[in-house]
Every structure is written in C-alpha cells, then in structure tokens.
BASEFI-701775 format. One record per residue (C-alpha): residue number from 1; residue in one letter; x, y, z. Coordinates in nm, 3 decimals. Layout:
<rec i="NUM" aa="a" east="X" north="Y" up="Z"/>
...
This chain:
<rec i="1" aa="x" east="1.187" north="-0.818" up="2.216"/>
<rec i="2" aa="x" east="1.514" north="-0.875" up="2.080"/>
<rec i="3" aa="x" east="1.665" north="-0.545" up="1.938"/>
<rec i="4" aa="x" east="1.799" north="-0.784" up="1.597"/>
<rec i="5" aa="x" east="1.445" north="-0.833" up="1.490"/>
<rec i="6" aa="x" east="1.245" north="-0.535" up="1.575"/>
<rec i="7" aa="x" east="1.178" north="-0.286" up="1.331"/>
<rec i="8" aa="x" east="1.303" north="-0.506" up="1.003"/>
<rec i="9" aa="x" east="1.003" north="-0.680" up="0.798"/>
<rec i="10" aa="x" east="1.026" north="-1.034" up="0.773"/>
<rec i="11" aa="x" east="0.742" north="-1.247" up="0.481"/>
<rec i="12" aa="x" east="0.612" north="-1.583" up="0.515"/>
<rec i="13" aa="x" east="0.522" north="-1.763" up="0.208"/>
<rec i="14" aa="x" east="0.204" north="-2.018" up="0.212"/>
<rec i="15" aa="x" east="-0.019" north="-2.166" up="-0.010"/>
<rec i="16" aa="x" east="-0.349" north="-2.219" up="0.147"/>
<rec i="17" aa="x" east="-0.565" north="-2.585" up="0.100"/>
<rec i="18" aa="x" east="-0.756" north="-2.392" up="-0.174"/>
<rec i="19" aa="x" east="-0.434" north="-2.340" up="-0.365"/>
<rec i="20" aa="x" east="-0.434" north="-1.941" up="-0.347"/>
<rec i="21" aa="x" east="-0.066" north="-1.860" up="-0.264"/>
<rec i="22" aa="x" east="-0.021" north="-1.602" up="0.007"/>
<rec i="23" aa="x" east="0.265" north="-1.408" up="0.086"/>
<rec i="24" aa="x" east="0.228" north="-1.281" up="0.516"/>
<rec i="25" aa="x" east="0.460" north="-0.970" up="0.564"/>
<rec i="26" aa="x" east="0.540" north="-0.911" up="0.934"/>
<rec i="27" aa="x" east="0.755" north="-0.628" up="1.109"/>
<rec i="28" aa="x" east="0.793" north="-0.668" up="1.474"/>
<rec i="29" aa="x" east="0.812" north="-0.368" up="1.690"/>
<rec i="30" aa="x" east="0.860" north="-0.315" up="2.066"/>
<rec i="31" aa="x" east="0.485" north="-0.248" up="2.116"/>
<rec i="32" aa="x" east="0.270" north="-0.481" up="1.838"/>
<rec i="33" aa="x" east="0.380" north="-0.748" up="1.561"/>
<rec i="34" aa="x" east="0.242" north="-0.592" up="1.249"/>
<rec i="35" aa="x" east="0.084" north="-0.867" up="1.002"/>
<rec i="36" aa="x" east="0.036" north="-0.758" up="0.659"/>
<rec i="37" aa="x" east="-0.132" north="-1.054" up="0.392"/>
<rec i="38" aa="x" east="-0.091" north="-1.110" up="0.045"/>
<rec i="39" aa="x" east="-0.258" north="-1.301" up="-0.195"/>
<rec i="40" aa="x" east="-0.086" north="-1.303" up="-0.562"/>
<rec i="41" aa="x" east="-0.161" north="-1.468" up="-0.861"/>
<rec i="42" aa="x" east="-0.102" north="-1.467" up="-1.272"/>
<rec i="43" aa="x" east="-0.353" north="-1.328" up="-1.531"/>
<rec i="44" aa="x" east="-0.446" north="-1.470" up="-1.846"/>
<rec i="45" aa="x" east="-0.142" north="-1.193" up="-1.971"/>
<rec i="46" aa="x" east="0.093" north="-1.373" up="-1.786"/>
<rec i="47" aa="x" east="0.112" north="-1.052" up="-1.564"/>
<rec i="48" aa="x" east="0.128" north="-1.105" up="-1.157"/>
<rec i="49" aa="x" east="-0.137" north="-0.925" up="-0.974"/>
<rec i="50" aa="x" east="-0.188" north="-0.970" up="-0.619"/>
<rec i="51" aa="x" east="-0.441" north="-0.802" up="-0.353"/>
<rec i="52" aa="x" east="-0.348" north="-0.688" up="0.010"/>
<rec i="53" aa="x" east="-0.663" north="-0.838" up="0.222"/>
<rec i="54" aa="x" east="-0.724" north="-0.667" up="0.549"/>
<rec i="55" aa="x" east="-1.014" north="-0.782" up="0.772"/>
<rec i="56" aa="x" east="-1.191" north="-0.476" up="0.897"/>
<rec i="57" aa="x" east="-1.012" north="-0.237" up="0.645"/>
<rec i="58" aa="x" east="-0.935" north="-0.144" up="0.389"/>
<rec i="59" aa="x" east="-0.817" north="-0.431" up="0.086"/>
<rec i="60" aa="x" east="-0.636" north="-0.299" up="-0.184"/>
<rec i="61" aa="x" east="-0.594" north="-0.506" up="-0.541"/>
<rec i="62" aa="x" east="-0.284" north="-0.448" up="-0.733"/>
<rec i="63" aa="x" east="-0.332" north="-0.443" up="-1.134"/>
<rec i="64" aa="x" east="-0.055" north="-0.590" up="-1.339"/>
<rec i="65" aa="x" east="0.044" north="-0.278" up="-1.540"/>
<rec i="66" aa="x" east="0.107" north="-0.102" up="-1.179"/>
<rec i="67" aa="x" east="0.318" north="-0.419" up="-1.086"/>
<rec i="68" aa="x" east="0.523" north="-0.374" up="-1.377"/>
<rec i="69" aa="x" east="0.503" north="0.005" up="-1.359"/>
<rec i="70" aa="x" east="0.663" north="0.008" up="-1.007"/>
<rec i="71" aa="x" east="0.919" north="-0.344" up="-1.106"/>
<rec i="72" aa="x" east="1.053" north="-0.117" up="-1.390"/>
<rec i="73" aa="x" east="1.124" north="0.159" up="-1.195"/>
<rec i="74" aa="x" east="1.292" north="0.047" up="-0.845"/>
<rec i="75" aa="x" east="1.356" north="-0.334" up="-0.870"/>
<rec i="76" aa="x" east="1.589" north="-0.530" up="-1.074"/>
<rec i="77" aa="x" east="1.562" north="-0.879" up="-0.876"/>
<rec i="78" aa="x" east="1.514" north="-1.174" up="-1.126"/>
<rec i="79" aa="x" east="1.129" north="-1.305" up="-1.164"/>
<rec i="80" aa="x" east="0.822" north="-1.124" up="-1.101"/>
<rec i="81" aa="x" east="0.754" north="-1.336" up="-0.777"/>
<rec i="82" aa="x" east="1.070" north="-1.205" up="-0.638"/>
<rec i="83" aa="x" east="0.981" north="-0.885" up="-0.746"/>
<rec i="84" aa="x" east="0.691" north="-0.839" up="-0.582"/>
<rec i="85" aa="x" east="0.757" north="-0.976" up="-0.264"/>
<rec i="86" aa="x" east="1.043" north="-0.694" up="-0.230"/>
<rec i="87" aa="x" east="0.749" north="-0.488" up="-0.321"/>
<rec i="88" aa="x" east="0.529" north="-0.634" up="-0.055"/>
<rec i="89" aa="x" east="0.787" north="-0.559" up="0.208"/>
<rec i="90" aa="x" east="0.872" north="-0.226" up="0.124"/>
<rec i="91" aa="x" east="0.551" north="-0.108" up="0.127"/>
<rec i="92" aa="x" east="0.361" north="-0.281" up="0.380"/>
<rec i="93" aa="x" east="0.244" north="0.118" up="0.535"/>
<rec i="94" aa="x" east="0.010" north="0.248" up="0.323"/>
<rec i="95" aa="x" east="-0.173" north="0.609" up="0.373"/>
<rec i="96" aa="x" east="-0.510" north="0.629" up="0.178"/>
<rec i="97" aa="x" east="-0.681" north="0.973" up="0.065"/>
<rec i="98" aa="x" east="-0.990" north="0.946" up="-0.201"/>
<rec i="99" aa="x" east="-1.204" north="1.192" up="-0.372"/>
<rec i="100" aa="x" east="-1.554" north="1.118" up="-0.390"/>
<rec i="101" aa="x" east="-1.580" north="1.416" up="-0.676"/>
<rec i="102" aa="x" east="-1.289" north="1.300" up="-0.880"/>
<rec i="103" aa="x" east="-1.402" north="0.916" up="-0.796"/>
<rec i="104" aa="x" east="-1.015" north="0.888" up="-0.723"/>
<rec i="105" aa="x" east="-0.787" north="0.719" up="-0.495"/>
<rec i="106" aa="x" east="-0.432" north="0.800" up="-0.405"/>
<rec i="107" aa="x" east="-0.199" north="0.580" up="-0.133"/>
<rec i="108" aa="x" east="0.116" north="0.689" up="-0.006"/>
<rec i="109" aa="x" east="0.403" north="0.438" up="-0.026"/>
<rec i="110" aa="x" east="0.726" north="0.442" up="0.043"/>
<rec i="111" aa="x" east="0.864" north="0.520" up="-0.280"/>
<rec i="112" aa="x" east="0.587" north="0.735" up="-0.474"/>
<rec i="113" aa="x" east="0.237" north="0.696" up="-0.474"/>
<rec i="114" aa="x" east="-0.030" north="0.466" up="-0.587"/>
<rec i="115" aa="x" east="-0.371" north="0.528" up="-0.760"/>
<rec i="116" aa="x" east="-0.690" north="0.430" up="-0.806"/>
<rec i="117" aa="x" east="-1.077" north="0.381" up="-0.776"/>
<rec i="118" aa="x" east="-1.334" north="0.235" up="-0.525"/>
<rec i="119" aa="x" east="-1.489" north="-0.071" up="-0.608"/>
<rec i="120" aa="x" east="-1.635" north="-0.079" up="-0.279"/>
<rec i="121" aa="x" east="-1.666" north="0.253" up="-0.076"/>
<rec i="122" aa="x" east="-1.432" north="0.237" up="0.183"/>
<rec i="123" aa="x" east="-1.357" north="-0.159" up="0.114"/>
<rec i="124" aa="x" east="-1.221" north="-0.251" up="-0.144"/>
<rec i="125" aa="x" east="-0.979" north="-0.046" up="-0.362"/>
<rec i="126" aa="x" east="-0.840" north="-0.112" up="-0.776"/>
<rec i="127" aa="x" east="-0.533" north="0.046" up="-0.782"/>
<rec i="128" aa="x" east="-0.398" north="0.059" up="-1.127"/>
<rec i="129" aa="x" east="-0.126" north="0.311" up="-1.168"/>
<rec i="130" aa="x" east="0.208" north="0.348" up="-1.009"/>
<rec i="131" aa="x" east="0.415" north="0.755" up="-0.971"/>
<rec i="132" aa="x" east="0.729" north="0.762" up="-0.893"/>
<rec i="133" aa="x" east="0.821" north="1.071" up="-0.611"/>
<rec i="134" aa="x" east="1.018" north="1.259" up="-0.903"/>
<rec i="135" aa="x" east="0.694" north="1.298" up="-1.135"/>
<rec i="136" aa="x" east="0.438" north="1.429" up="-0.856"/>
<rec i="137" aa="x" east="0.297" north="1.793" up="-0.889"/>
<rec i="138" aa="x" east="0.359" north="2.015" up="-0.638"/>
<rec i="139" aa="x" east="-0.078" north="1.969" up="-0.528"/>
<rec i="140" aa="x" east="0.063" north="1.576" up="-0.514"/>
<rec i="141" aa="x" east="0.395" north="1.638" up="-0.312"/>
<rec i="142" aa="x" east="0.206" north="1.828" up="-0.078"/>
<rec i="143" aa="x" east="-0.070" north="1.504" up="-0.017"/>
<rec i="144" aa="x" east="0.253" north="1.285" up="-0.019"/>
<rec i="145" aa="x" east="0.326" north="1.449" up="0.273"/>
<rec i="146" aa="x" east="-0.003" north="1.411" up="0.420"/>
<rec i="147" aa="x" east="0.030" north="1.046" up="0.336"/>
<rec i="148" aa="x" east="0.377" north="0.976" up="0.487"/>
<rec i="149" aa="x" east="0.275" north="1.104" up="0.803"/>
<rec i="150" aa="x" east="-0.024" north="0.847" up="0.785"/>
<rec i="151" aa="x" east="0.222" north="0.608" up="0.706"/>
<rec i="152" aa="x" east="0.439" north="0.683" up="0.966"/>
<rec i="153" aa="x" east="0.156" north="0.670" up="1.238"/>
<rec i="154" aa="x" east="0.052" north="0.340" up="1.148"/>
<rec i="155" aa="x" east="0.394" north="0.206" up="1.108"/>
<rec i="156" aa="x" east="0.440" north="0.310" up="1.491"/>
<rec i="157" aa="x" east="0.141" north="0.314" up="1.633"/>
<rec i="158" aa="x" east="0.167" north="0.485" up="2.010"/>
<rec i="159" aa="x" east="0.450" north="0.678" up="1.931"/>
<rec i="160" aa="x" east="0.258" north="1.005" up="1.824"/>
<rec i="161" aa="x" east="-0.136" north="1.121" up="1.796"/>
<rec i="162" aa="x" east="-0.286" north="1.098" up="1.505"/>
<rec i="163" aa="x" east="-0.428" north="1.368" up="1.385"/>
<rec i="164" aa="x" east="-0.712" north="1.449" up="1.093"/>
<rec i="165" aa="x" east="-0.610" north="1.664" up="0.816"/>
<rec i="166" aa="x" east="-0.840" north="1.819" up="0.570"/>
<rec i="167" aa="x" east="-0.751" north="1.778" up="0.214"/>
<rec i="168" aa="x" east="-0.683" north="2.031" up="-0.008"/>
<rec i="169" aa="x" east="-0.630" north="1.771" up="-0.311"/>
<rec i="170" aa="x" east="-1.053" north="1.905" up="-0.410"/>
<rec i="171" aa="x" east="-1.158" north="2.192" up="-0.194"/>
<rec i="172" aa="x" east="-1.569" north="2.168" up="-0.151"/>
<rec i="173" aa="x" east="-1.572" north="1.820" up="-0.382"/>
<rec i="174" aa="x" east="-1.601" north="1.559" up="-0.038"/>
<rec i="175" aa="x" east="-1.234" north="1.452" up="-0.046"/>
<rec i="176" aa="x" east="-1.185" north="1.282" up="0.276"/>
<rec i="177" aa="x" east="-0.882" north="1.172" up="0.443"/>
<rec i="178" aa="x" east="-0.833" north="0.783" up="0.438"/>
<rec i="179" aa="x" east="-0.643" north="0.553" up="0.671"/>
<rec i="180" aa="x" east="-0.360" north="0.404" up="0.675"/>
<rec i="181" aa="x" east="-0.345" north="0.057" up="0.671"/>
C-alpha cells in the first residue's frame, strides 16, 4: 500500500435510493481498510443527529445536544454538516465499557469520552452526553485509559493482543468491558 494513504482517514459522502444520507469513513492501513458508516440527519429542532451502524456490532446513535456539546468544544468549521463529518473522522475508534448496575454507557474517543444507555443490550447504544478529557474524575481518567487502549487495538488490529480488563468503574455491580468498534 502506498505509504501517502495509509494510516490517514479518508470519508465518502452518499445518499442512498431511500434518500438517507450516509457519510463512509475509511482509514487504510498496511494490514485491513477500516470502513466506518454514517447515517446523519436533522430533527424537528433543527439539530443534526446521526447514528454509526455496524453490522455485527455494536451501533451507536448520536443525540443532538452531544453533537453540539462536542461542536462547541473542539470544532469551529462553518455548518453543522461540516462539523460533524470532522467529528466522524476523528473518532472513527471507539472503546465501549457499560454498567449493567448503573444502566450506563461510557465510549472512549479521541478527545474525551462519550455517554450513554442501552437501548438494545449489546446492540444498539443512545449516547447523549459529550466530556471533554479536562472534566473527567480521576475513577473516569483511569477507564479513559482502559478505553484508549481499546481504541488503540482496534485501530491496529494485529499489532498487539488484546487483552480483557476488569472494570473497576462498579466493583460487584456486572460492569463489563465492551468492545471497541
């Protein structure tokens, strides 16, 4: 593979016969061509959500107020479309940890972390809220790092084992490490 494309992210836009509009993310590496889909659209707020759809997996909606949480915070581009695909390709690795007790979920990105709720175990995830890396608690920076290292594994997959780690995040509640997708 040539060296000038491998490791940078590259997005496709489409809009499918249906009219949904899609936005494909794709980094190629030496060993696999990671493909990462989008599907965005505007609520009646005039707010852009979107929804990462992975088939098996994990899919992962994106509320509006986290949009705009994450927009505010780390991009100034001009239009929310713009903004989000930025957001789409900086955070196409994802590492997932939920608490059954707490009825949480919390995935690693690259800039902070995300969180949310099941709306189907294991399936399909509502994230809602968007913290940035300078407002986690030291219990959160130390499942950040637990997350990176998810991220990291599935951003280079072959590179190093993956390994389980139990999480602390609620001792004896059923927290279970996710993946990362």
């Amino acid at each position: 593979m040539d060296p000038r494309v491998r490791d940078k992210e590259r997005f496709v836009e489409y809009r499918s016969p249906n009219s949904n509009n899609w936005i494909i993310v794709l980094r190629a590496t030496k060993k696999v061509v990671s493909i990462v889909p989008y599907v965005y659209y505007w609520g009646s707020d005039k707010k852009l959500r979107a929804a990462r759809i992975c088939d098996p997996g994990i899919s992962y909606h994106f509320s509006g107020h986290l949009l705009e949480q994450y927009f505010a915070r780390f991009n100034n581009a001009a239009g929310a479309l713009e903004r989000f695909k930025e957001f789409a390709v900086e955070n196409m690795d994802m590492g997932t940890e939920s608490c059954d007790a707490l009825g949480e979920l919390r995935c690693g990105i690259r800039h902070g972390y995300l969180t949310g709720r099941w709306e189907v175990k294991d399936t399909v995830a509502q994230l809602t809220t968007f913290v940035d890396h300078g407002k986690l608690f030291q219990e959160q920076i130390e499942q950040m790092e637990r997350l990176d290292q998810q991220r990291y594994e599935s951003a280079h997959p072959g590179r190093r084992p993956q390994f389980g780690h139990p999480s602390p995040w609620a001792k004896g509640s059923g927290a279970s490490p996710g993946q990362g997708r």
